[in-house]
N, C-alpha and C positions, 0 to 999 in steps of 0.2 A: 306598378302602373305609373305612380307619381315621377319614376323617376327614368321611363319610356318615355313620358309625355316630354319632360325637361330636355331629354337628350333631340328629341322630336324637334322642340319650338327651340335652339339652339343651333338645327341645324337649317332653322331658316332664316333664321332673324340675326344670327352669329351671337357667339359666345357675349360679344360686350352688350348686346340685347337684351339678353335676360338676367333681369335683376335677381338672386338667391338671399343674399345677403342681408341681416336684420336692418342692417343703417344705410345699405342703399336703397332700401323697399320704403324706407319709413317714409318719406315727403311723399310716397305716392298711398300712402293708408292711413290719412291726416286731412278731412278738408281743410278749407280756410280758415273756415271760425273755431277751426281747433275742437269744438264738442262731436263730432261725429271721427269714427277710427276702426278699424278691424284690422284681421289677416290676410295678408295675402298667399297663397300657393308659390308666385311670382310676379314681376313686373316685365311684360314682352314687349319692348320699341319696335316694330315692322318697319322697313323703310319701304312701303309701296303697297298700293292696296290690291298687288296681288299677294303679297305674304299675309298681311289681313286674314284674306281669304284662307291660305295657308294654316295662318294659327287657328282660325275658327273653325277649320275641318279639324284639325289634330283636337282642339279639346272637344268638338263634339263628339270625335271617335271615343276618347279620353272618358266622355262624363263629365269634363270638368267647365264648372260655370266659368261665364266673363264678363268684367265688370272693365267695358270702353272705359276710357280718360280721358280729356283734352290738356286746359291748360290746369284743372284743378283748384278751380277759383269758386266753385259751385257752394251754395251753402247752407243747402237741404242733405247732405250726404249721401246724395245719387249718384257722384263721383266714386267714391272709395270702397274698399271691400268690405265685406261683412263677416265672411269667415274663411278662408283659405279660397277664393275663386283668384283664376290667372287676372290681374290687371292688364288691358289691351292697353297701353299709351300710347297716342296718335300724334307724338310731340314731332317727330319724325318726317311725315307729309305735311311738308313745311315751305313746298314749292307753291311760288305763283306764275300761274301758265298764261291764255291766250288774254289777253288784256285789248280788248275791242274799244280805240279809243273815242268812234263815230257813234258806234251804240249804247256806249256805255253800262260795257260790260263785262267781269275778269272773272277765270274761274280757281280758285284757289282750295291747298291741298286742307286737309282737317285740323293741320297741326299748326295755318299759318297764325299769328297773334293778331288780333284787331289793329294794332299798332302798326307792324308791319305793313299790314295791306294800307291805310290809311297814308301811309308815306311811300307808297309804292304808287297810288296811283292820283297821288297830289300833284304829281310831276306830267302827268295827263291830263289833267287842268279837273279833276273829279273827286267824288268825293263819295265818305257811304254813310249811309241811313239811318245805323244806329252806334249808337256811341256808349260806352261805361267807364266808370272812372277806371276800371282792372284791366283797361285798355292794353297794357303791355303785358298782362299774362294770360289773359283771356282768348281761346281758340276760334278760330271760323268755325268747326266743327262742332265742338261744344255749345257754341253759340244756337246756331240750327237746332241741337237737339235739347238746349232747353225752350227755345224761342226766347231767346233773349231781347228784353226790353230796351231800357236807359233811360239816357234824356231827350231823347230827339222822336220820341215815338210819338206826341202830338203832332208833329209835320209829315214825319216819312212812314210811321208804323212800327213795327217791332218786327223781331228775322223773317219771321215766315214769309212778310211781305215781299224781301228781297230774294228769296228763293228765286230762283227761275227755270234751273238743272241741278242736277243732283248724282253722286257716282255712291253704293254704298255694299258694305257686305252682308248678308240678310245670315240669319243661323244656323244655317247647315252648309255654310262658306261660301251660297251662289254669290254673285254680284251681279246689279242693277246698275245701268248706265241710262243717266238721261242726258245724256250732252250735246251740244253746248246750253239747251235751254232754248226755247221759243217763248214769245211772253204770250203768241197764241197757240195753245195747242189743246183739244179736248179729248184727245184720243184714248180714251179711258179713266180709268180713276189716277187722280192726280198726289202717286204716292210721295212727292216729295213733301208738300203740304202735311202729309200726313206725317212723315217724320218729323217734321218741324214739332219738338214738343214734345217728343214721345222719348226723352230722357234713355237715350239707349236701349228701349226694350224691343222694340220693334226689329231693329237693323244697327247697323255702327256705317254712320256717314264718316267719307273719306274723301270726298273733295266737292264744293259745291260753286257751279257760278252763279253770281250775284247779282242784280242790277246795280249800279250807281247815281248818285245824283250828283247835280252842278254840284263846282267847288263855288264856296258865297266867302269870298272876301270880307266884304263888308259889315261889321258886324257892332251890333252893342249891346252891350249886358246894363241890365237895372235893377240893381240888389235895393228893396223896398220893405221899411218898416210899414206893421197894419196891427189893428187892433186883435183882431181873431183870424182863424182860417178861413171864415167866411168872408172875412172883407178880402184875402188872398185870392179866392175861387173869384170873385165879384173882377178885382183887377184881369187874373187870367181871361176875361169875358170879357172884359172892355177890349182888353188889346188884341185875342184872336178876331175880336168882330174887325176891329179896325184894319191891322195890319199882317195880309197871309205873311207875310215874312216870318210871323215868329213859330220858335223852334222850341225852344226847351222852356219851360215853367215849373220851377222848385219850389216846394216849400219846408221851412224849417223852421226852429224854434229855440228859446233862450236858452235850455238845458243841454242843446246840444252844441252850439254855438259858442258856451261858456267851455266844452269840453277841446273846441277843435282850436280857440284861441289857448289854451295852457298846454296842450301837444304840440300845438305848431309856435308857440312864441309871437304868436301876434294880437295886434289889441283888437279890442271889440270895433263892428263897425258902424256903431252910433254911438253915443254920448251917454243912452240909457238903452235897456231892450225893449223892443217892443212885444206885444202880445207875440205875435207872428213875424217871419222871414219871408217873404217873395222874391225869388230873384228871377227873369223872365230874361233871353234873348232873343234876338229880334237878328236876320241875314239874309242880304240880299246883295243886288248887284251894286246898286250904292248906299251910300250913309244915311239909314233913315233916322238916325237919333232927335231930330226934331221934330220926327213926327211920333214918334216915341214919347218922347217929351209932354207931347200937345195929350194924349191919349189919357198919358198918368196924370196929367195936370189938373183933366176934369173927374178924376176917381175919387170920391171924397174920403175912401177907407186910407190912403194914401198917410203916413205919420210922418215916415222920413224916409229919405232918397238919394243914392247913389250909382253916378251914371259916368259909365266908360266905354270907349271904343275902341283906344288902341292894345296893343296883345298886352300889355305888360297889366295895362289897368283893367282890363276883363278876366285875365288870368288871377291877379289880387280879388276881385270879388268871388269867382267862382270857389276858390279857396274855402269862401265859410260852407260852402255846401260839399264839395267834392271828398274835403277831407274829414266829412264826420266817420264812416265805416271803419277807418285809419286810428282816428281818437276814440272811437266808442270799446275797438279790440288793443286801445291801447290800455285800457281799464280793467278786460278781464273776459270770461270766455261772456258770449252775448247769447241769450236767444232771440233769434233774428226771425221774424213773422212777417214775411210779405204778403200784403194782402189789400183787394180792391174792391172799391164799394161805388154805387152809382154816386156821381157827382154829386145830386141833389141829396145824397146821405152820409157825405163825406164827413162835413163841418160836424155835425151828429154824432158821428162816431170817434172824429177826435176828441170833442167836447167830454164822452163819456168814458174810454178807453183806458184810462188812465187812472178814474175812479174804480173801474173794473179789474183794474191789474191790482190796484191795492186793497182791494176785499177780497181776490184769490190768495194773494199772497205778502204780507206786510213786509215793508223795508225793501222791495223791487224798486229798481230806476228805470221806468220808462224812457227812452227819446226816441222822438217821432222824427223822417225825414220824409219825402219822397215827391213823386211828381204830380204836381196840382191840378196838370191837363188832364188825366186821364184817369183819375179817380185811386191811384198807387201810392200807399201809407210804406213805409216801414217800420214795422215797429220793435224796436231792439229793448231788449230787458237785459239790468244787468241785474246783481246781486242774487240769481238762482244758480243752483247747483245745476251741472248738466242733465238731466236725468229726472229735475223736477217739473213735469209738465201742468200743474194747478195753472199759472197765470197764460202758457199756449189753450191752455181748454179753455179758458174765461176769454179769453181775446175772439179766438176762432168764432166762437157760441155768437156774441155779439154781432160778429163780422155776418154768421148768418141772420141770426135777426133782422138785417139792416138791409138782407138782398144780396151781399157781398160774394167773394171770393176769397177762399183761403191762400189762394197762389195767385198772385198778379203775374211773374216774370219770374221769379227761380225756381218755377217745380215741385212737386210733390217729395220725390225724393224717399228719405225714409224717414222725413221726422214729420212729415204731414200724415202718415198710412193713417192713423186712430179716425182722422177729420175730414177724411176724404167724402166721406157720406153725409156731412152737413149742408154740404152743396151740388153733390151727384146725387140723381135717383137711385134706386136697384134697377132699370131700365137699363138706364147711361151707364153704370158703371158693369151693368151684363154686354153692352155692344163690343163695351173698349176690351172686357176681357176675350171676347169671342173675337176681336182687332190680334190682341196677342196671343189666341191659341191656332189662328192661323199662319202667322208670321212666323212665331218662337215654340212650336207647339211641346216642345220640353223644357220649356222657362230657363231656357240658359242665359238668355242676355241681362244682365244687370239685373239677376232673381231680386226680390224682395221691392222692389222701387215701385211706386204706383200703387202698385196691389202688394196686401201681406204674400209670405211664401206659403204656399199650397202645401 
């Protein structure tokens, strides 16, 4: 049968489509952060989402599960295989189609890169929503099916928001066309929405248009020393009251700061650390740096401050934040906990999490990064074994005490399944299974993710 199916999805995808081979499988059975891995059956490239289609009839004739891929950047192990299922990679549908310059709106295929698109329709005068530093290996596709957050999800929202249409193949190989997208339409339930987020298990999206927003020229970043995260959240609140223009609001800290200056070779960006990092940009149609100025002037948490607006000198600041995920995996494998907590229990939580990780487990490196608007911690552990979950079950536990979320932006995946129930009822998590026993009702799309395997 194994080798039916092979000769099958070979003969749709062509020979150099399907991957057989131990070393050319391997980059597709390896997330990001390197702790999650399995087997694959194969790796199948479809160029079109009606071969898609194609592969997902042959392995459901098959029996055999599928585990979608985009760009592989994912870092809950929702991406890769678990035990011999075929890998779909969607790197392929890499087309950007009808690109509506008045409405601002492109529909692009699954496989295209955030980078891509971003410089595709810059030359349009436009620009899109969300942004991540993995911008250049990061999928449109992928994106949707985790709901991908970033930094710019204080002003624009995170993917789901820019859904609009959606093309996708559901599990027993139909396909679902909603194109080109209307931003009014309530003609039944609103399945794109619902993929947004559902990590492959639902359907495998293949192409989705998007909305976009202005391109904003003008911009200034203000990388800010503060005593605690609280005086960070306090700035973040001055300046969204002040000024709609701002977009992105980071926060970070001296442990990790000290890591991204010895990776990257450059020096600290104050004279001493401060408790806290703030960096906050602010874009609009012209230079509001002096009202920027004016904003942080009267913040009294405010220690020390550095302010730029042209590309080179906003690009130097973003540095201490962008490239912490870069130096923290340059250190060793991480466990990476993303997780969100109401604003008003944010400071709380940083303040404790860190004690808590070192009573689960002595001699752990916490560092903390993430985004101050919206209540998004990161919290990267090094010094554990892969496989040693004490300081995820200590973090998580807290995260619910506190109200929180175990998944802010990357997904449940398969290294959240234990902790799924610390913040879902048995209600909520009986509706969402009763979501995929109608959609997937033989659990073949990316078995094991979300929910343990049956």
């Amino acid at each position: 049968m194994t080798a039916a199916l092979l000769n099958e999805l070979r003969a749709i995808a062509g020979d150099a489509h399907v991957l057989t081979d131990r070393d050319l499988r391997a980059s597709y059975e390896t997330d990001w952060t390197r702790r999650y891995q399995g087997r694959a059956l194969c790796v199948v490239r479809p160029g079109s989402t009606e071969e898609v289609s194609r592969v997902v009839r042959a392995c459901a004739a098959a029996g055999a599960a599928v585990v979608p891929q985009g760009g592989n950047t994912g870092l809950v192990g929702g991406s890769v295989p678990r035990g011999g299922e075929v890998v779909l990679s969607l790197r392929r549908l890499a087309t950007i189609g009808d690109f509506d310059t008045v409405s601002g709106e492109v529909t692009a295929g699954a496989g295209v890169t955030l980078s891509s698109l971003q410089q595709h329709i810059r030359e349009g005068g436009w620009a899109f929503g969300v942004d991540l530093a993995s911008r250049d290996s990061a999928t449109i596709g992928g994106m949707v099916a985790t709901n991908a957050g970033g930094i710019r999800v204080i002003r624009y929202g995170a993917m789901r928001r820019q859904v609009l249409g959606f093309e996708a193949v559901l599990a027993d190989g139909g396909i679902v066309r909603r194109m080109p997208g209307l931003v009014k339409d309530n003609t039944g339930y609103d399945l794109g929405q619902l993929l947004a987020g559902s990590e492959g298990t639902l359907a495998i999206v293949t192409a989705v248009r998007v909305r976009l927003v202005p391109q904003l020229e003008r911009r200034t970043v203000a990388l800010l020393g503060v005593r605690e995260l609280a005086g960070a959240l306090e700035v973040v609140a001055a300046v969204r009251g002040e000024l709609p223009s701002l977009e992105a609001a980071e926060a970070f800290f001296p442990e990790g700061v000290e890591l991204v200056c010895r990776h990257a070779g450059i020096g600290l960006p104050f004279a001493t650390h401060p408790g806290c990092y703030v960096l906050v940009e602010c874009a609009g149609r012209r230079d509001e740096s002096a009202e920027l100025a004016e904003v942080l002037g009267g913040c009294a948490a405010v220690e020390n401050s550095a302010m730029a607006s042209d590309a080179a000198g906003r690009a130097r600041l973003w540095t201490y934040r962008e490239r912490h995920t870069e130096a923290i995996n340059a250190e060793g494998i991480p466990h990476k906990l993303d997780v969100t907590l109401p604003l008003a229990r944010l400071a709380e939580f940083e303040a404790r999490v860190r004690g808590t990780i070192a009573a689960a487990v002595a001699g752990a490196r916490p560092i903390l990064f993430g985004h101050a608007g919206d209540g998004n911690l990161h919290v990267n552990i090094l010094g554990l074994d892969p496989d040693d979950d004490r300081a995820d079950d200590a973090v998580f536990r807290l995260v619910a005490e506190l109200g929180g979320s175990i998944s802010a932006e990357h997904g449940v995946g398969i290294a959240k399944l234990p902790w799924i129930g610390l913040t879902r009822s048995a209600e909520d998590l009986a509706a969402m299974r009763a979501i995929k026993k109608a959609l997937d009702p033989r659990g073949m799309l990316n078995p094991g993710v979300i929910f343990p395997l049956e």
